[in-house]
SEGUSE-703919 format. One record per residue (C-alpha): residue number from 1; residue in one letter; x, y, z. Coordinates in steps of 0.02 Angstrom, whole numbers. Example, Ala and Ser with C-alpha at 12.3 -4.5 7.8 and 13.67 -1.06 7.14 Angstrom:
! SEGUSE-703919
{r 1,'A',{615,-225,390}}
{r 2,'S',{684,-53,357}}
//
This chain:
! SEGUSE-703919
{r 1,'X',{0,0,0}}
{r 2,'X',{70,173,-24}}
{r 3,'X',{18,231,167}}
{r 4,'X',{62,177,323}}
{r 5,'X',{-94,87,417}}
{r 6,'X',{-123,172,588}}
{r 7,'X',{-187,-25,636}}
{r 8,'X',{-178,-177,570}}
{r 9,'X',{-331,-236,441}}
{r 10,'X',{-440,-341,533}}
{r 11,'X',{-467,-513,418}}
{r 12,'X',{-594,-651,443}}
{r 13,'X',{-568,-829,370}}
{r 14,'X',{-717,-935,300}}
{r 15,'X',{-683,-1108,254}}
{r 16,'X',{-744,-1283,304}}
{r 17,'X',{-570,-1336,281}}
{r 18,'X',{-484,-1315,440}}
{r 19,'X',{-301,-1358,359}}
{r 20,'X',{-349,-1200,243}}
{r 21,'X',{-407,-1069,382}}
{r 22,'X',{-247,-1112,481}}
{r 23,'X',{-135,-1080,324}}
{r 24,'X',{-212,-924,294}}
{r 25,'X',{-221,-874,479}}
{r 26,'X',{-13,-907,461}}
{r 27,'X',{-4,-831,298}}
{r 28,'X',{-91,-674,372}}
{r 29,'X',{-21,-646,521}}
{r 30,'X',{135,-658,475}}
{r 31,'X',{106,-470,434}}
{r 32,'X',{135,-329,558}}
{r 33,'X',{-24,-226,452}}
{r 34,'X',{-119,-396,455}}
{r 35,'X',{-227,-492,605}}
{r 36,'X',{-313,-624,594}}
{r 37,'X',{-476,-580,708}}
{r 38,'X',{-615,-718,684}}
{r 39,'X',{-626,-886,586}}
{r 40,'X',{-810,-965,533}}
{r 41,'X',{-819,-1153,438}}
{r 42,'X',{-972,-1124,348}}
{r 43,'X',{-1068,-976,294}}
{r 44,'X',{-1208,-975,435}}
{r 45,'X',{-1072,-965,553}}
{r 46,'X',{-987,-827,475}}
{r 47,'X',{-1140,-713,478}}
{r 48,'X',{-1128,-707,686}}
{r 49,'X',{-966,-703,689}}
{r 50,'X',{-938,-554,563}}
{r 51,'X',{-1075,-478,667}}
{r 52,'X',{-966,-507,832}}
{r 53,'X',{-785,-461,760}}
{r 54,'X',{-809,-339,654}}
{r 55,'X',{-687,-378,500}}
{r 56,'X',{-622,-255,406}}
{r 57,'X',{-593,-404,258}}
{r 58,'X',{-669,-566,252}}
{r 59,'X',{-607,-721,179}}
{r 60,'X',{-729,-810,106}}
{r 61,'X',{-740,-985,6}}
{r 62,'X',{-901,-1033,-107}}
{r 63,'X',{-940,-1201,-88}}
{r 64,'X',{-978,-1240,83}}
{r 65,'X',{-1086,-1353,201}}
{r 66,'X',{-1244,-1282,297}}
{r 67,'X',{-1249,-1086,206}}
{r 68,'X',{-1122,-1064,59}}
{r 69,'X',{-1021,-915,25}}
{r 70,'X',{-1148,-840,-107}}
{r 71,'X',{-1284,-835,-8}}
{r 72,'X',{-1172,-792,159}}
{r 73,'X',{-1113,-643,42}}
{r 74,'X',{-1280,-591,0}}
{r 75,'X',{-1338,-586,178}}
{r 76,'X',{-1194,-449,218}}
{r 77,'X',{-1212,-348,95}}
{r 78,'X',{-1402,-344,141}}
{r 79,'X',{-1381,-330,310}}
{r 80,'X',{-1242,-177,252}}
{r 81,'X',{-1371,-90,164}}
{r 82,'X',{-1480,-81,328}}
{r 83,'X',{-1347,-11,405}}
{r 84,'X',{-1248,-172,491}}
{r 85,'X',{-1078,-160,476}}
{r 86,'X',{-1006,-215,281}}
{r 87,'X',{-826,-299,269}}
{r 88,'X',{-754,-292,112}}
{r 89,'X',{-778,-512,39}}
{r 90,'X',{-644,-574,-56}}
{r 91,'X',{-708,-759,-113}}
{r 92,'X',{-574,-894,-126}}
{r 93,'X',{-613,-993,-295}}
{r 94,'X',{-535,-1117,-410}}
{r 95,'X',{-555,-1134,-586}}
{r 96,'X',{-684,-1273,-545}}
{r 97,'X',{-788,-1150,-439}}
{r 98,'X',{-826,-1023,-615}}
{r 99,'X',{-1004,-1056,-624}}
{r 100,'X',{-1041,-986,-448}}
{r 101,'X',{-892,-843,-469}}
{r 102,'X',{-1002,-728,-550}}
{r 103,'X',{-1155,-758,-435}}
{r 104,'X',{-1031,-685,-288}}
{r 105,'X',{-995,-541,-397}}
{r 106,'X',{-1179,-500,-425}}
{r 107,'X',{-1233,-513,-241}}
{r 108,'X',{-1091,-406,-213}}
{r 109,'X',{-927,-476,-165}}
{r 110,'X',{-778,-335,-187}}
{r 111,'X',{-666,-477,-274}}
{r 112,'X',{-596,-663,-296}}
{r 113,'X',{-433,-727,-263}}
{r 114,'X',{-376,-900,-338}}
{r 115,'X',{-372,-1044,-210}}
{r 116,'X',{-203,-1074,-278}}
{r 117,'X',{-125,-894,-266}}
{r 118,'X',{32,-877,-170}}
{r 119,'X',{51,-786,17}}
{r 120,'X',{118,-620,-74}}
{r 121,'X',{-32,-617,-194}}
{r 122,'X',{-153,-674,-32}}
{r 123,'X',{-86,-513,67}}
{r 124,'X',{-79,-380,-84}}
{r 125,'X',{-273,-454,-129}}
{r 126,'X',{-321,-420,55}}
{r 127,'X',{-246,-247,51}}
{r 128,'X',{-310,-202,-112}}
{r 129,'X',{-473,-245,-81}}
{r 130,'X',{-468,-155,104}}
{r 131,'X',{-436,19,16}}
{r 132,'X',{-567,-13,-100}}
{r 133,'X',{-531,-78,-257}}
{r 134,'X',{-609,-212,-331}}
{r 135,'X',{-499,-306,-471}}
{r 136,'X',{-372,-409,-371}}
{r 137,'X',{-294,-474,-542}}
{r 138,'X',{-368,-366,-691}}
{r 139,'X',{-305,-507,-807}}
{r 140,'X',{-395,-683,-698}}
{r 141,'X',{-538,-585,-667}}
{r 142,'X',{-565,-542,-842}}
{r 143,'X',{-516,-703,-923}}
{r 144,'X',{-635,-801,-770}}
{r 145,'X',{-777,-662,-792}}
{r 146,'X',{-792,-694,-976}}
{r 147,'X',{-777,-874,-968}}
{r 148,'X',{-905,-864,-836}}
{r 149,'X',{-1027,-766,-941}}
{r 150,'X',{-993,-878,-1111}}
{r 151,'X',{-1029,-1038,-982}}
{r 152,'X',{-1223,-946,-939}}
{r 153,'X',{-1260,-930,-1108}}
{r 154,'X',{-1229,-1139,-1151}}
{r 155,'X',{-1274,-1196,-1002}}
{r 156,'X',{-1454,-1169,-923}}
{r 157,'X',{-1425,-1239,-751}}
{r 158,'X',{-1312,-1066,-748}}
{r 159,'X',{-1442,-941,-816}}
{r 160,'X',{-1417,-764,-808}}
{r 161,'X',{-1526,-675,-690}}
{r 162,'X',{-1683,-603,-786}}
{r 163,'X',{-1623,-412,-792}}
{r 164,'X',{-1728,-330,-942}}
{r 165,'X',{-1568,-276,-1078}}
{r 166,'X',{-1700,-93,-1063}}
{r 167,'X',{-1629,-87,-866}}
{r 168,'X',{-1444,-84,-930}}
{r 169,'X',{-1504,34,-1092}}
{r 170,'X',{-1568,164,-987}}
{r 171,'X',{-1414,156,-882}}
{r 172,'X',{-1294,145,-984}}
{r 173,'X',{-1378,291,-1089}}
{r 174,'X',{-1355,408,-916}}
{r 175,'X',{-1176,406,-954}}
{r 176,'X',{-1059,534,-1021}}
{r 177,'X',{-945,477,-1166}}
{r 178,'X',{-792,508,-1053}}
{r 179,'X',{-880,380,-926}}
{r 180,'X',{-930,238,-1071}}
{r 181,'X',{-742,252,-1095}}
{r 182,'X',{-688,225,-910}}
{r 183,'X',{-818,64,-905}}
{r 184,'X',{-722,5,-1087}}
{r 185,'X',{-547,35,-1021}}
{r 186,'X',{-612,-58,-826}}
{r 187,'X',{-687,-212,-911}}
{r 188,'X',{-550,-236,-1000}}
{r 189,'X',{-427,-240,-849}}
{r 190,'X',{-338,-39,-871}}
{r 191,'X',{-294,-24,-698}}
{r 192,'X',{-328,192,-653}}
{r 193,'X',{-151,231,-676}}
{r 194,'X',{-160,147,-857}}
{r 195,'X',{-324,249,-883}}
{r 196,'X',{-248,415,-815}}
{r 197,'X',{-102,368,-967}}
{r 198,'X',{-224,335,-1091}}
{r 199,'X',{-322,484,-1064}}
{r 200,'X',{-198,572,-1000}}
{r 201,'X',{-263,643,-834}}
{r 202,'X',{-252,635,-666}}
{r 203,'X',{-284,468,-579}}
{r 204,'X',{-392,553,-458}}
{r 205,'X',{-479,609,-603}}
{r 206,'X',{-497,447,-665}}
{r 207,'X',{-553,386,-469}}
{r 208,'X',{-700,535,-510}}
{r 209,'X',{-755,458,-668}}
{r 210,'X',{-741,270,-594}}
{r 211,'X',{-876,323,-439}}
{r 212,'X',{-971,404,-566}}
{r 213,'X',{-990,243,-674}}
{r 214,'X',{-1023,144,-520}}
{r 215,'X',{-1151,285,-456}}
{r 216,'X',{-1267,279,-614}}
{r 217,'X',{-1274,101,-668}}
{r 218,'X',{-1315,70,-496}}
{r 219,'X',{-1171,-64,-431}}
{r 220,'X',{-1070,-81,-294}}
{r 221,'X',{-873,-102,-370}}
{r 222,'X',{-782,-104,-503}}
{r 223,'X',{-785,-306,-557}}
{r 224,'X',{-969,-288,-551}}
{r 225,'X',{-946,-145,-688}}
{r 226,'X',{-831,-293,-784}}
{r 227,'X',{-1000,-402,-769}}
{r 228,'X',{-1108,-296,-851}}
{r 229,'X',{-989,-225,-974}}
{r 230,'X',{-990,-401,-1033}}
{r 231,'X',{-1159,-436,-1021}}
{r 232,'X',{-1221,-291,-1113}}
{r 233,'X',{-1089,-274,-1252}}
{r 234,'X',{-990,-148,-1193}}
{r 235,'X',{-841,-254,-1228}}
{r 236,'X',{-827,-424,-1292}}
{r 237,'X',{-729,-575,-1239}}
{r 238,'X',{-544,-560,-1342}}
{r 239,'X',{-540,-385,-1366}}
{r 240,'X',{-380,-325,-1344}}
{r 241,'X',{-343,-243,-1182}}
{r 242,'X',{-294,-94,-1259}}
{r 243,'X',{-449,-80,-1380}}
{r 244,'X',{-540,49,-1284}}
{r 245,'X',{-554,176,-1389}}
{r 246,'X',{-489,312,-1304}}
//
């Protein structure tokens, strides 16, 4: 991070795998901006104890027994938006999770973090994702996003949610051309410092535009702006990163 932390970031870890929560725990509090402050083995469980501890970041893996990650994601941010306190989620996935990855972006998870990622990668994703942003690995997310999204439209056990394409017209219609740009450049994994190159401005700037975006399509972070980039046309899957036309 480029600040100092005044205190450590308070992490959660939720996984029915007890040999995974203790690597993590390590992993993490090896640290000295890290701490490790609550651990849950299925999703029910993490909901009380998220609501005792008070993470800053929580750790949280899909496919588990009881209440799985999705629908313990869900219940946070809903419980958020009544004005409970909201940890940034950061779902742990494999490759052989990709059909539920983009139902924990859509209920509102800030990110996802391969299973398989090493401890440098675990700590920057926690960080990252702690001051805000969204897109842990522009390139994985993108590449897993669009997979994801080609997957829904051959397989109908995956179906997309019914969203009328007039909800996203409207929205996406609200937008200045300077924003449409920002949503290209996002989806296709330009980082704010690459955008701020491209369009050569400031990258707080840039962080003005990227609220805006968020503000008037009506989403939470920036991969969910990736989701419906995709989903709408915005951008395609294979379009060259650099395509944005800016």
């Amino acid at each position: 991070m480029n600040r100092v932390l005044s205190e450590s970031i308070r992490v959660a870890v939720v996984d029915d795998q007890g040999v995974i929560r203790a690597g993590l725990r390590m992993i993490i509090d090896h640290e000295s901006d890290l701490t490790v402050v609550g651990e849950a083995a299925d999703g029910a469980s993490a909901l009380t104890m998220v609501a005792e501890v008070r993470p800053d970041v929580v750790l949280m893996d899909i496919r588990m027994p009881v209440l799985d990650g999705i629908e313990a994601t869900r219940r946070l941010v809903d419980a958020g938006a009544a004005g409970a306190h909201l940890p940034a989620v950061l779902i742990l996935t494999t490759f052989d999770d990709e059909e539920y990855v983009l139902g924990a972006i859509r209920v509102g998870a800030s990110g996802f973090l391969l299973k398989d990622a090493g401890p440098d990668v675990l700590v920057a994703a926690v960080r990252t994702v702690h001051a805000g942003n969204s897109l842990v690995d522009p390139v994985v997310t993108n590449t897993l996003i669009a997979h994801c999204l080609e997957l829904e439209r051959t397989r109908p056990a995956v179906a997309p949610p019914n969203i009328p394409s007039s909800h996203w017209a409207q929205r996406l219609a609200s937008l200045s051309e300077r924003e449409k740009q920002i949503l290209g450049g996002m989806a296709r994994g330009l980082s704010n410092t690459d955008l701020a190159a491209h369009l050569v401005v400031s990258e707080t700037t840039v962080k003005t535009h990227v609220s805006s975006v968020l503000s008037k399509l009506g989403l939470r972070n920036r991969v969910q702006a990736v989701v419906v980039a995709y989903e709408t046309g915005v951008v395609t899957p294979g379009a060259a990163a650099w395509d944005t036309g800016l």
